[in-house]
C-alpha positions in Angstrom: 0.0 0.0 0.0 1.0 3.7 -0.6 1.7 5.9 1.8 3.7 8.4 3.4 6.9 6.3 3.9 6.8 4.8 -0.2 10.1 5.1 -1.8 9.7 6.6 -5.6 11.9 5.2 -8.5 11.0 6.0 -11.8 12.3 5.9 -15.8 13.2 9.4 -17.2 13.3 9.5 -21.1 11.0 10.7 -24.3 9.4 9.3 -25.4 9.0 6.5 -22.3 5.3 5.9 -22.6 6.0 2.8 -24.0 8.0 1.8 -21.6 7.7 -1.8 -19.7 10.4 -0.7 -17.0 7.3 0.3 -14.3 5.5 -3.2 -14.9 8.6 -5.5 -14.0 10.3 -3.0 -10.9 6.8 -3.3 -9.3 6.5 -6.4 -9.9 9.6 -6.8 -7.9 9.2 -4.4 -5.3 6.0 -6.2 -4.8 7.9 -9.8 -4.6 10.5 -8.5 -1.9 7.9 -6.6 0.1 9.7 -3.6 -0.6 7.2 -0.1 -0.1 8.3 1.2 -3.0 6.7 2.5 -6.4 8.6 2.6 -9.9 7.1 5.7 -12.3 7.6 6.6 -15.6 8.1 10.5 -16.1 8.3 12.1 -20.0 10.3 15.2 -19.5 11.6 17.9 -22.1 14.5 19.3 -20.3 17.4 16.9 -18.3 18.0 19.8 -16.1 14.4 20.0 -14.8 14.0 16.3 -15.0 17.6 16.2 -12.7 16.0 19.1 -10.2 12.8 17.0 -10.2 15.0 13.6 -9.1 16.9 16.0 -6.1 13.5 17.6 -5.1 11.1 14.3 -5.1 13.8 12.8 -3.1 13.7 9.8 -5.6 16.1 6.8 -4.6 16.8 5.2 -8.2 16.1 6.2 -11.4 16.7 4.8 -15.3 17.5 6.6 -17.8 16.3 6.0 -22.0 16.5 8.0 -25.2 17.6 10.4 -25.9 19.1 11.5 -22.0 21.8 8.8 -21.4 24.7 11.1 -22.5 23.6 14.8 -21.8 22.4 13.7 -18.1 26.3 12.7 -17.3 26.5 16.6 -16.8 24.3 17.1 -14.2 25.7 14.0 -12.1 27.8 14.2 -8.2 29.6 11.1 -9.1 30.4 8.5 -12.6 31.4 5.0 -12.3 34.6 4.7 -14.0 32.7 2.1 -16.7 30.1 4.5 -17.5 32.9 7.4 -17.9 34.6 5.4 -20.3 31.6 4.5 -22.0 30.3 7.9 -22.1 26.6 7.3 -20.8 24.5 6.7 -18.2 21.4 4.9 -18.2 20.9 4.3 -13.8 20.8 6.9 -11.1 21.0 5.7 -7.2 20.9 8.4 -4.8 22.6 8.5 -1.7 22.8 11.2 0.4 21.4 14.2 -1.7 24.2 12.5 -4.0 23.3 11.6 -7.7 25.4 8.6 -8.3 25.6 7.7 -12.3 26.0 4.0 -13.6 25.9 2.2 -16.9 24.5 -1.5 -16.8 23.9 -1.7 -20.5 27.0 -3.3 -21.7 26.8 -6.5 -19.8 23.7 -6.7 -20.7 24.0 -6.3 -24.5 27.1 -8.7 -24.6 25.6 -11.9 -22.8 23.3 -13.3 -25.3 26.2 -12.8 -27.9 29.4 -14.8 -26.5 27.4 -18.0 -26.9 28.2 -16.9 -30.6 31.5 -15.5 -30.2 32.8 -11.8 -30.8 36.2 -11.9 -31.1 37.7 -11.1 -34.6 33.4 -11.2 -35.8 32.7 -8.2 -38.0 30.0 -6.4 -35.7 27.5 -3.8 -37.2 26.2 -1.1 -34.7 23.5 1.1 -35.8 23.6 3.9 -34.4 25.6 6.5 -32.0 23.6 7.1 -28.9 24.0 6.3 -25.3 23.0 2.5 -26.0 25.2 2.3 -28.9 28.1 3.7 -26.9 27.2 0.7 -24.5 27.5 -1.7 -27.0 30.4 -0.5 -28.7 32.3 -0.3 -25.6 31.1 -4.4 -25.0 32.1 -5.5 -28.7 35.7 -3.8 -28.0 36.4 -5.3 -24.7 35.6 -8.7 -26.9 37.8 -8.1 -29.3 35.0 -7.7 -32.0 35.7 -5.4 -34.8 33.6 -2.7 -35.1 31.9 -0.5 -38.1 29.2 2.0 -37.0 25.8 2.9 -39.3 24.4 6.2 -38.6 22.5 9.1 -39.5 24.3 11.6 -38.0 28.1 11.6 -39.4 29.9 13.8 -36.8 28.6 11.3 -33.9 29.3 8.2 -36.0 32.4 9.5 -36.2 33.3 9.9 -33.0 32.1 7.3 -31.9 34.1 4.9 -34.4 37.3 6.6 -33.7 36.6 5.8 -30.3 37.3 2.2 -31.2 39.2 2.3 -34.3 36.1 1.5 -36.4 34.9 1.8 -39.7 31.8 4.2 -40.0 29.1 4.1 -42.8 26.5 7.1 -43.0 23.2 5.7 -42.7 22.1 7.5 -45.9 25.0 5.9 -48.0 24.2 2.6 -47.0 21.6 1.4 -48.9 23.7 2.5 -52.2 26.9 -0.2 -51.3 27.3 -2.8 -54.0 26.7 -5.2 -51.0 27.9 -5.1 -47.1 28.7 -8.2 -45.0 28.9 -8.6 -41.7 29.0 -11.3 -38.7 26.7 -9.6 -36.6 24.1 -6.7 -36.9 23.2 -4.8 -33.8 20.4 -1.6 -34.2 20.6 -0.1 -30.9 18.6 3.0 -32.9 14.5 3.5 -31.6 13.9 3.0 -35.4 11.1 0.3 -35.4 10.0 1.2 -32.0 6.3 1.0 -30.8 4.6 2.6 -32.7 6.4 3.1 -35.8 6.8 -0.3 -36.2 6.8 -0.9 -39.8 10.3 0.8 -40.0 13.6 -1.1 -40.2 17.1 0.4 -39.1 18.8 -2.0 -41.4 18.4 -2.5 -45.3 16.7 -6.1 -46.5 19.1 -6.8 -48.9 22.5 -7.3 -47.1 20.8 -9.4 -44.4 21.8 -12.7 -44.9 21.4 -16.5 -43.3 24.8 -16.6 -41.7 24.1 -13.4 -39.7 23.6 -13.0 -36.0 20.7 -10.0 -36.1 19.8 -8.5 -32.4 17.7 -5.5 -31.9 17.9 -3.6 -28.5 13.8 -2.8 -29.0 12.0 -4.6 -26.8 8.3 -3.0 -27.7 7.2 -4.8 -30.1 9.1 -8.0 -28.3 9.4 -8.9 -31.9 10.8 -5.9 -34.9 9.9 -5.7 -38.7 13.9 -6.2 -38.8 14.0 -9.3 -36.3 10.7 -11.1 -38.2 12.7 -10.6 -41.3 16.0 -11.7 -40.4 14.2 -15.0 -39.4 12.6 -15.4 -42.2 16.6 -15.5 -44.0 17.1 -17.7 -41.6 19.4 -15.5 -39.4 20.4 -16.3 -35.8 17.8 -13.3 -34.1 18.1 -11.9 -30.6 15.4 -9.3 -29.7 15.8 -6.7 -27.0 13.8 -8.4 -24.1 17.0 -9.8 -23.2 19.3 -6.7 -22.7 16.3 -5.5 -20.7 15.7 -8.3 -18.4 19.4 -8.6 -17.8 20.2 -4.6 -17.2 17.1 -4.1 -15.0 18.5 -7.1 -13.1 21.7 -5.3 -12.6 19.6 -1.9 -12.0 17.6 -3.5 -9.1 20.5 -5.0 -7.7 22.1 -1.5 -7.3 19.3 0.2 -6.1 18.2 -2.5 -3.4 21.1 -5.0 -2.6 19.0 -7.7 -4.5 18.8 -9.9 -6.9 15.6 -10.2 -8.9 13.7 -12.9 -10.5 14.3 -12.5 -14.2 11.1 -15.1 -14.8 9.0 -12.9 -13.0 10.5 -9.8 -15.1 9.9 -12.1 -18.3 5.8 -12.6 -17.6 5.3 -9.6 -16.4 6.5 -8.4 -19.8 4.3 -11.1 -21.8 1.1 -10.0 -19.6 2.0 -6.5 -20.7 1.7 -7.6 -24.7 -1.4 -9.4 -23.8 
C-alpha cells in the first residue's frame, strides 16, 4: 500500500510511454515486500528532470532515449565504466548524491558470446547512449567494429573511439553489397509505434548473420521477423532488458531479482 513512507523510483526518457520498466520493478518491489513505487516521467529538459530527481527525493532512477549522455553533466559522481563509455542509463541516490552507472553493456554482450565476438565483423546502428554501451562491449571482446548512422559527426566519434569503420546511414543502402558477422540496431527505429520501420536495409541481411535488436516493444521488430525469415540467428531486446534491470535492481536495493518474473510480467504487458 502507498503511503507516506513509499520510496519513488522512476524511468526518465522521451518518449518512455511505452516503456515496460514500471511493470517488472513493481512487480519486484512487490515480490521483496519492498514499499516502493517505480514511475515513468516524460520530461523535455534533463535539467528539470535532474532538479525534479533531487527535489522528489527519488532513490533510483533509469535513464532512456535520448538523455543517457547529456544527463552525465548534471551528475555528483560517474562509475569509471560508464565514464569510459560515455553514458549513463541508472541513477542511485545516496545522500542528496546523484550517483551515475551504466548496466547496458553486460547486458548487451551476454546473449552474444554463446556466438562468439572476437575477430566477428560487428554492425552497430547507431551513435547514442545505448550504442556507446554496445560499442564499448564488442571492443572489450575483441569484435571489430563498423558504426551505421544518421548523423556523421557522432558516428564518427564514436568509431574513432574504437578504431572503427563508419558508414553514413544515408549511403548505405547505395553499397554494392555489405557483410557482416553480426548486426546490432541499438537505434528506436522500429519502435512501438512506428513499427513498420527497419534500421537496417533487406538486402544485405543474410542467413549466416547473427541479427539483435535492443527494442523490446514490439518484443518482436519488422527487422528481427525478417531476419528470421533468411534464416538469421535473431536476438530481440527483451534480453538486454531483463538482464540490465537485473543489474539496475541490484544497485538500487542490494537484490537480486527474478528474471522469470520480469519475463511474464513483460508477456502479460503484450497481452
Amino acid at each position: 500500500m502507498i503511503d507516506s513512507n513509499t520510496q519513488l523510483y522512476c524511468i526518465i526518457g522521451n518518449p518512455v510511454r511505452h516503456s515496460k520498466s514500471p511493470a517488472i520493478h513493481n512487480a519486484w518491489f512487490q515480490q521483496h515486500h519492498i514499499n516502493a513505487v517505480y514511475l515513468a516521467f516524460e520530461i523535455d529538459e534533463v535539467s528539470k528532470g535532474v532538479a525534479a530527481l533531487k527535489t522528489l527525493n527519488i532513490q533510483g532512477a533509469s535513464i532512456t532515449i535520448p538523455f543517457k549522455e547529456s544527463l552525465m553533466d548534471h551528475l555528483d559522481w560517474i562509475d569509471d565504466e560508464a565514464l569510459n563509455i560515455g553514458a549513463v542509463n541508472t541513477i542511485k541516490i545516496k545522500n542528496g548524491k546523484l550517483l551515475g552507472y551504466n548496466t547496458d553493456h553486460k547486458a548487451a554482450i551476454s546473449p552474444l558470446k554463446p556466438f562468439g565476438i572476437k575477430d566477428k565483423k560487428v554492425c552497430i546502428i547507431g551513435a547514442g547512449g545505448a550504442a556507446q554501451a554496445v560499442a564499448y562491449g564488442i571492443y572489450k571482446e575483441k569484435g571489430n567494429i563498423v558504426i551505421i548512422n544518421r548523423d556523421k559527426i557522432k558516428g564518427e566519434k564514436l568509431a574513432l573511439k574504437y578504431n572503427a569503420d563508419f558508414i553514413p546511414m544515408a549511403k548505405i543502402d547505395k553499397l554494392d553489397d555489405f557483410s557482416a558477422d553480426i548486426i546490432i540496431n541499438t537505434t528506436s527505429i522500429g519502435m512501438y509505434p512506428n513499427v513498420e520501420n527497419m534500421a537496417f536495409p533487406s538486402q544485405y541481411i543474410k542467413s549466416h548473420m547473427v541479427v539483435m535488436d535492443i527494442i523490446y516493444n514490439p518484443l518482436k521488430t519488422k527487422l528481427l521477423n525478417l531476419a528470421h525469415i533468411k534464416g538469421c540467428t535473431t536476438i530481440g531486446g527483451l534480453s538486454m532488458f531483463m538482464h540490465q534491470g537485473v543489474a539496475q535492481f541490484k544497485l538500487w536495493t542490494g537484490l537480486t531479482p527474478d528474471i522469470d518474473l520480469m519475463r511474464r510480467a513483460m508477456i502479460n504487458g503484450e497481452n
